[in-house]
N, C-alpha and C positions, 0 to 999 in steps of 0.2 A: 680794383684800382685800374684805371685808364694808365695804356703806355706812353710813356712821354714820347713827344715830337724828337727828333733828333735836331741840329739849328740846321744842316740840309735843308729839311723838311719845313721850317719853319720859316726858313728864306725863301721855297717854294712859293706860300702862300702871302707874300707881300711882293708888293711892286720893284721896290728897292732895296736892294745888298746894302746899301750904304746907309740910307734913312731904319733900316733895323738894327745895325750896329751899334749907328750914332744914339739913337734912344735908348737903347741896352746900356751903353759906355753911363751916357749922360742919369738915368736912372738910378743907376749902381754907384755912380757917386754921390746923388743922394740919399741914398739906402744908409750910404756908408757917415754921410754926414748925418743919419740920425733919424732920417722920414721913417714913421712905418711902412712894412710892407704890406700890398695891398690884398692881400688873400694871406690864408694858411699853407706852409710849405714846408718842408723837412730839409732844404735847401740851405746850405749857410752862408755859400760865398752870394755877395751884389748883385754879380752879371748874370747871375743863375737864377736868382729870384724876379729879375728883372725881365728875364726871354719868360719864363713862365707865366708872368704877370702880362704879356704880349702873349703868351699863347693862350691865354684864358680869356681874352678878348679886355681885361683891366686896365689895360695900358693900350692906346694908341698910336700907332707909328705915323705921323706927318711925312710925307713926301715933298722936299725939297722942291721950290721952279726950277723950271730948265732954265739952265744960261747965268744962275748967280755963280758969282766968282770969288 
């Protein structure tokens, strides 16, 4: 079994602190609203299935433009 990333580690490897959060947040409420998840996990809370599903490369973090408001 591979060790999990810690989210340190995981904000490491993306551009934005903020654009990984925001899709984690926004994921996990639709985990929670009912979507499957997109891989196998032992995981039970949203935001935890959702950073996984962005570490497994399933999920894609978009990067905000500079300057919207």
């Amino acid at each position: 079994m591979s060790r999990r990333l810690t989210l340190h580690e995981l904000a490491e490897r993306q551009q934005s602190k903020y654009a990984l959060v925001a899709a984690a947040a926004k994921r996990g409420r639709a985990l929670m609203d009912g979507e499957p998840p997109l891989l196998e996990t032992h995981a039970s809370k949203p935001v935890t299935i959702a950073l996984e599903e962005i570490r497994q490369h399933k999920l894609i973090v978009e990067i905000p433009p500079v300057g919207i408001k």
